[in-house]
Every structure is written in structure tokens, then in C-alpha cells.
Backbone as a printed PyTorch tensor [residue, N CA C, xyz], in Angstrom:
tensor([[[130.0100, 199.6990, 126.8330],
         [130.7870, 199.1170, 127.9150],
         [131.0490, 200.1410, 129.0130]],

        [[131.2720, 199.3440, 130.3820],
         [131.3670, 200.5620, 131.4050],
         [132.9640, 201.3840, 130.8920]],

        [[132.9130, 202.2790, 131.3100],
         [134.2850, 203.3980, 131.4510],
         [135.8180, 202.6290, 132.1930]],

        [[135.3010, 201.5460, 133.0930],
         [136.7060, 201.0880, 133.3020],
         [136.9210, 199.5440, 132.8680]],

        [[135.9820, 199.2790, 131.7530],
         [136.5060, 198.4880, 131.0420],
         [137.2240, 199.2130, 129.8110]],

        [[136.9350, 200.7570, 129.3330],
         [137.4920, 201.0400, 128.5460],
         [138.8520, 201.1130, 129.0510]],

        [[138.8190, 201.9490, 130.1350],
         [140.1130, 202.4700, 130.4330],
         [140.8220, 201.1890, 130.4470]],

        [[140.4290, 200.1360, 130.7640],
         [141.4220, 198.6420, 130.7070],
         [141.8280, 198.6120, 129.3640]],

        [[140.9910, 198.3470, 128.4020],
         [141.2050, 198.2700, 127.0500],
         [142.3690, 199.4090, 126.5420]],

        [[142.0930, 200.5540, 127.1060],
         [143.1990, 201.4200, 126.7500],
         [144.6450, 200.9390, 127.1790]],

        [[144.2170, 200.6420, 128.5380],
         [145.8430, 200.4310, 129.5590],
         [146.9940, 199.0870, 128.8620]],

        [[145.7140, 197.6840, 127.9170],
         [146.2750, 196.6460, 127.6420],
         [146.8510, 197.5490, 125.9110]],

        [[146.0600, 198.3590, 125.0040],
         [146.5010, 199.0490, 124.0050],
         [148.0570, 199.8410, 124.2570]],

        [[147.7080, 200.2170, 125.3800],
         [149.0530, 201.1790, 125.5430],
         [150.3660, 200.1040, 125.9530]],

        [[149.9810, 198.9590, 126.5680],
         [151.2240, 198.0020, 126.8720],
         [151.5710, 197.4510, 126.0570]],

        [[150.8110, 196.7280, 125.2700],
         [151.1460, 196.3320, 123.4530],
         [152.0500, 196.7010, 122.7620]],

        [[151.7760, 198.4710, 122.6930],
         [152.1320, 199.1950, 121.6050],
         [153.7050, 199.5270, 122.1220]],

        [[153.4780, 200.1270, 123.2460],
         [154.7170, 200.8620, 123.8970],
         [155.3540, 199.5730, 124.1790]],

        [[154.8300, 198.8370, 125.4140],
         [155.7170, 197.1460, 125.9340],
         [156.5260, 196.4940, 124.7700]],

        [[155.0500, 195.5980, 124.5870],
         [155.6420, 194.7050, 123.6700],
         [155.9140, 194.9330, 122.0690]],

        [[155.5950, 196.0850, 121.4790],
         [155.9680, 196.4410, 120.1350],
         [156.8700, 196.6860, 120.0310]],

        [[157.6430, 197.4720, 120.9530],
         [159.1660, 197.9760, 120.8470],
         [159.9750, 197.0160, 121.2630]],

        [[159.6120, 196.1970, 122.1110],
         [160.5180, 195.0490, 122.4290],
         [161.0120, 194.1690, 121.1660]],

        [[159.8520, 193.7680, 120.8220],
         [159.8520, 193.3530, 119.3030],
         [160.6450, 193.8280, 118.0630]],

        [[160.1160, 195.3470, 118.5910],
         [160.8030, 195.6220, 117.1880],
         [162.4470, 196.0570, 117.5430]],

        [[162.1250, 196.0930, 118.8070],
         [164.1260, 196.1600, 119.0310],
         [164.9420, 194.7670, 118.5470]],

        [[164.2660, 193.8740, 118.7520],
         [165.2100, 192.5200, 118.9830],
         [164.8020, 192.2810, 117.2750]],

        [[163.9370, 192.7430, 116.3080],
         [164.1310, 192.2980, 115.1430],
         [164.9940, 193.4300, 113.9030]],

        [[164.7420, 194.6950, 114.5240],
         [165.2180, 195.7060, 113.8140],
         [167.0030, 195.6810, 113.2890]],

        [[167.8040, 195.1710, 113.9610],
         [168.5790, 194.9950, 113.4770],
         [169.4020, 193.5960, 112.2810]],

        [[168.1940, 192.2200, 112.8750],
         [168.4260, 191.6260, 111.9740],
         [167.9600, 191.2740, 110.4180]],

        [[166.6810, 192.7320, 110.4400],
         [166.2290, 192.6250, 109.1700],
         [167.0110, 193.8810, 108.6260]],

        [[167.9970, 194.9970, 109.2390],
         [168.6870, 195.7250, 108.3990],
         [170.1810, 194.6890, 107.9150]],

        [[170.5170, 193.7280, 108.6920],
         [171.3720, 192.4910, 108.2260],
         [171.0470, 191.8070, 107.2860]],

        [[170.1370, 191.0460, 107.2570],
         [169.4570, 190.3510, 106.1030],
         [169.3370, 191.2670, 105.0350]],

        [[169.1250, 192.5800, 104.6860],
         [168.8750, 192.8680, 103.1010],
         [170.3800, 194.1000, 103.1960]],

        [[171.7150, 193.7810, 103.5730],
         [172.4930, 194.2490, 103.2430],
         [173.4510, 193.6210, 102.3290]],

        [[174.1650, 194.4560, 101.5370],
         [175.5850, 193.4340, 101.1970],
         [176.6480, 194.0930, 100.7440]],

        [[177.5960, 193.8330, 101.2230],
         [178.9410, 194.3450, 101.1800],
         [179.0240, 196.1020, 101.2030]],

        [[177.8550, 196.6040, 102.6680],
         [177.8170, 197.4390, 103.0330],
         [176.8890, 198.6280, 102.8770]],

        [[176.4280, 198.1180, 101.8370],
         [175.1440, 198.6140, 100.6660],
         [174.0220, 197.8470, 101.4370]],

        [[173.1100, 199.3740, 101.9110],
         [171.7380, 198.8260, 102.2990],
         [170.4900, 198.4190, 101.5150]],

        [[169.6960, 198.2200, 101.2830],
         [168.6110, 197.9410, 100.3870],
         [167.2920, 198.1730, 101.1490]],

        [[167.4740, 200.0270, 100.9100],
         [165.8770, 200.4610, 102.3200],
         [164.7030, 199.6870, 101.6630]],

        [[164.6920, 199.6890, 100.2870],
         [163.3550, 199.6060,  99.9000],
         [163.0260, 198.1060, 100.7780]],

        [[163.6260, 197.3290, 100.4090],
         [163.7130, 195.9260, 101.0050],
         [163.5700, 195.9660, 103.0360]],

        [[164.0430, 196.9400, 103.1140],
         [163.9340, 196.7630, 104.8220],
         [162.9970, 197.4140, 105.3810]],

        [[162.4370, 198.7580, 104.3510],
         [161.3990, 199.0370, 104.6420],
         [159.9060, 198.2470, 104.3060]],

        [[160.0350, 197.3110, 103.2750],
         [159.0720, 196.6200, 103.0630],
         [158.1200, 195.5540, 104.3790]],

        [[159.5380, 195.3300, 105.2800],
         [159.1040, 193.9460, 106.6620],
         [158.2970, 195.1080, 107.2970]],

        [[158.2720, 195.8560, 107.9010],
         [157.4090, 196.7750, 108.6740],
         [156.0330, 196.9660, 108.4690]],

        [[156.2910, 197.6040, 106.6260],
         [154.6570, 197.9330, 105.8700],
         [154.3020, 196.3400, 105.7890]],

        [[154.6370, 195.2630, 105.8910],
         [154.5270, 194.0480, 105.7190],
         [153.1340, 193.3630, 107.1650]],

        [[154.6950, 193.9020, 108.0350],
         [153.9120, 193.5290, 109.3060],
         [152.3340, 194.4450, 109.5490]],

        [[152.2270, 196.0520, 109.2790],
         [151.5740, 196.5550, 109.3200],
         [150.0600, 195.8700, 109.0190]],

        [[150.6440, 195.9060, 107.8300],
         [149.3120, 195.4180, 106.7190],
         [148.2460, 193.6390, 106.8260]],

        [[149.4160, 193.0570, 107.4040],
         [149.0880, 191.8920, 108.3520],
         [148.1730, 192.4760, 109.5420]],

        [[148.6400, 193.4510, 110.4060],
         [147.8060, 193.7270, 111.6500],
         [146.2280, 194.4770, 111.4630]],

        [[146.4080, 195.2520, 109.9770],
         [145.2840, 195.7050, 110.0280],
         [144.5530, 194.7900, 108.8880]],

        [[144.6220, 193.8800, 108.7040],
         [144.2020, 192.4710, 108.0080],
         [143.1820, 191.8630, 109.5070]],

        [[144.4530, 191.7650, 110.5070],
         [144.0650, 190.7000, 111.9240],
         [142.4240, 192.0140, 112.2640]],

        [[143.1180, 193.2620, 112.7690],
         [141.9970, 194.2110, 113.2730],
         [140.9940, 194.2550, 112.8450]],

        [[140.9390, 193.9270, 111.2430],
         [139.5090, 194.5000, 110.0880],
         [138.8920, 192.7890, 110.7260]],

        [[139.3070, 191.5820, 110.5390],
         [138.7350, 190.4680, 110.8900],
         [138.2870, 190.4310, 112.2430]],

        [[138.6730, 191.1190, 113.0580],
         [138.8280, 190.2020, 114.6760],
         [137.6880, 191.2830, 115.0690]],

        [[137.9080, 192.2680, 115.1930],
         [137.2510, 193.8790, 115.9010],
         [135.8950, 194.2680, 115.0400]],

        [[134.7180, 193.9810, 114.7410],
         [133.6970, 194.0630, 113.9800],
         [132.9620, 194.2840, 115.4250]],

        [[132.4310, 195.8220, 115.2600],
         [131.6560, 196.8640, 115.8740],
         [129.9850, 195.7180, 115.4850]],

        [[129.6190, 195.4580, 116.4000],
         [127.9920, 195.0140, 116.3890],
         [127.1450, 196.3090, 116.4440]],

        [[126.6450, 196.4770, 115.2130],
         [125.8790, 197.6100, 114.5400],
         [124.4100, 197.5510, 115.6970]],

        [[123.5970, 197.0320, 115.8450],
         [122.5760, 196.9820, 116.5580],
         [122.9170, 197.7330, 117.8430]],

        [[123.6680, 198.0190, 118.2980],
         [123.8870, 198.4560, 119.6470],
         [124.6330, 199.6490, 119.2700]],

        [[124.3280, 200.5880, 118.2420],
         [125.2830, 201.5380, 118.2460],
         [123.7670, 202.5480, 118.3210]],

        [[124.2480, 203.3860, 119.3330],
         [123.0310, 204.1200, 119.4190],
         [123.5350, 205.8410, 119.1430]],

        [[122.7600, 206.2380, 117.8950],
         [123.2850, 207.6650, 118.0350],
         [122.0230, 208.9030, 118.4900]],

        [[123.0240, 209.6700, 119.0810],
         [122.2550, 210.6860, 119.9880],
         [122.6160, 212.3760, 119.0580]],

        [[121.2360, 212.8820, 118.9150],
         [120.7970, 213.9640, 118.2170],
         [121.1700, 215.5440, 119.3530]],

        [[122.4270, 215.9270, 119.1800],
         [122.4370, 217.4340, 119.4330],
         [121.7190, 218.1460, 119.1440]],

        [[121.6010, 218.3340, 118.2840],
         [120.6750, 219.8170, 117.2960],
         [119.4890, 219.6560, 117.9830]],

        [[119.5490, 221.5010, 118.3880],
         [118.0660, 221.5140, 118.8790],
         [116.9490, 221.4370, 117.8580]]])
């Protein structure tokens, strides 16, 4: 691909991650440390689980969606 379709691809990666990931995870981060509390007592294992949760979902979506077309991968020989 040309160079400023990468750099696009980078610019929409970087708004994702930084934009809308943190947005996200601001507006949910506190109601999943609510949900696995009780009577003041946190339960990390439990709150850390939604994150590795979500994670493991995204690189589920990435491994399905993002499949590199092998035929067009051309490698180039340094060695003299």
C-alpha cells in the first residue's frame, strides 16, 4: 500500500486507541470496580478479569478480520 495510506491507517489506530479506548474505558472503569465490590471489599481478580476479557475478544476480532494475503508478500534479500 502507498505510505499515506499507511500513515492513515496509523492516524485511525492512534484515534481508536488513545480517542475512543479511553473514553470507553473511562465511562466503564468505574462501574465494573462497582459491580464486583461489597461492603467495601474489592474483588481485583473479578475486575481484573472484564479487561483480559475484553482483550482476548479483540484479539479473537484481529486474528479473524486482519489476514495478511500471503501472495503479495514479497521478501527482499540483503546479504550480499
Amino acid at each position: 500500500p502507498p505510505s499515506s495510506l499507511r500513515n492513515s491507517a496509523q492516524g485511525l489506530i492512534a484515534f481508536a486507541t488513545y480517542g475512543v479506548g479511553k473514553y470507553l474505558g473511562t465511562l466503564t472503569a468505574g462501574n465494573v470496580v462497582d459491580r464486583f465490590t461489597v461492603e467495601g471489599n474489592y474483588n481485583w481478580v473479578s475486575i481484573w478479569m472484564v479487561p483480559f476479557g475484553m482483550a482476548v475478544l479483540i484479539l479473537i476480532g484481529f486474528i479473524g478480520l486482519f489476514r495478511e494475503n500471503k501472495k503479495n508478500i514479497h521478501i527482499k534479500s540483503y546479504i550480499n
